[in-house]
C-alpha positions in Angstrom: -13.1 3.0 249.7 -13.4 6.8 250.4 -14.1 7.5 254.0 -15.3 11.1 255.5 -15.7 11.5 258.9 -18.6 13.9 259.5 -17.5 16.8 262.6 -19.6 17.5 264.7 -21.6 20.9 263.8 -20.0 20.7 260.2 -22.4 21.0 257.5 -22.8 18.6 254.8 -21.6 21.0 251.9 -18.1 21.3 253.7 -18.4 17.2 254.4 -19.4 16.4 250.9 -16.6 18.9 249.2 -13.4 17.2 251.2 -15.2 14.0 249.8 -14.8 15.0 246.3 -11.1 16.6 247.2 -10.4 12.9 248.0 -11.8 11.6 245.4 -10.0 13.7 242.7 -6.5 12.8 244.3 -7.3 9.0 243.8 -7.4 9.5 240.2 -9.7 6.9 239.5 -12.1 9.2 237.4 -9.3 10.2 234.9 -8.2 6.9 234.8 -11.6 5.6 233.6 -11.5 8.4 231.0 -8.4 7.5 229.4 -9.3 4.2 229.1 -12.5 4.4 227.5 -11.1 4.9 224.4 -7.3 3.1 223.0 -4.2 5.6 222.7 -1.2 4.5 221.1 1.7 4.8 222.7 3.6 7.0 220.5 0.2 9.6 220.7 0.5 9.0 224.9 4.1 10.0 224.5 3.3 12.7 222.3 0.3 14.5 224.6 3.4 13.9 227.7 5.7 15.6 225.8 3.4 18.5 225.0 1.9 18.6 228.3 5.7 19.2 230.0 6.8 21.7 227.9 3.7 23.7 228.6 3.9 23.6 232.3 7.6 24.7 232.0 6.2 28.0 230.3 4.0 28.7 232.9 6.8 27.9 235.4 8.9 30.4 233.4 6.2 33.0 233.3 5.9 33.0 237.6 9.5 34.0 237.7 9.2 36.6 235.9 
């Protein structure tokens, strides 16, 4: 369970957005995604594959 702490004189927008930070680093709403539907494992290993090599362009393109 996701707890926020409320500060005192801290609005409920600022509250309410380190709630969904937290919530987003749990992973649990892409985890219900991916299993709403069955991937193979070779299409998995496929999407991880593809997935790596285009964060290693965009790593490439900052140093340059």
């Amino acid at each position: 369970m996701i707890i926020v702490q409320v500060k005192e004189n801290e609005s409920i927008d600022k509250a309410l957005k380190r709630f969904k930070k937290k919530f987003e680093k749990t992973g649990v709403l892409k985890e219900l995604r991916s299993r709403t539907a069955f991937e193979k494992n070779s299409v998995r290993r496929r999407n991880e594959v593809i997935r790596a090599a285009y964060r290693e362009r965009m790593r490439a393109q900052e140093e340059i």
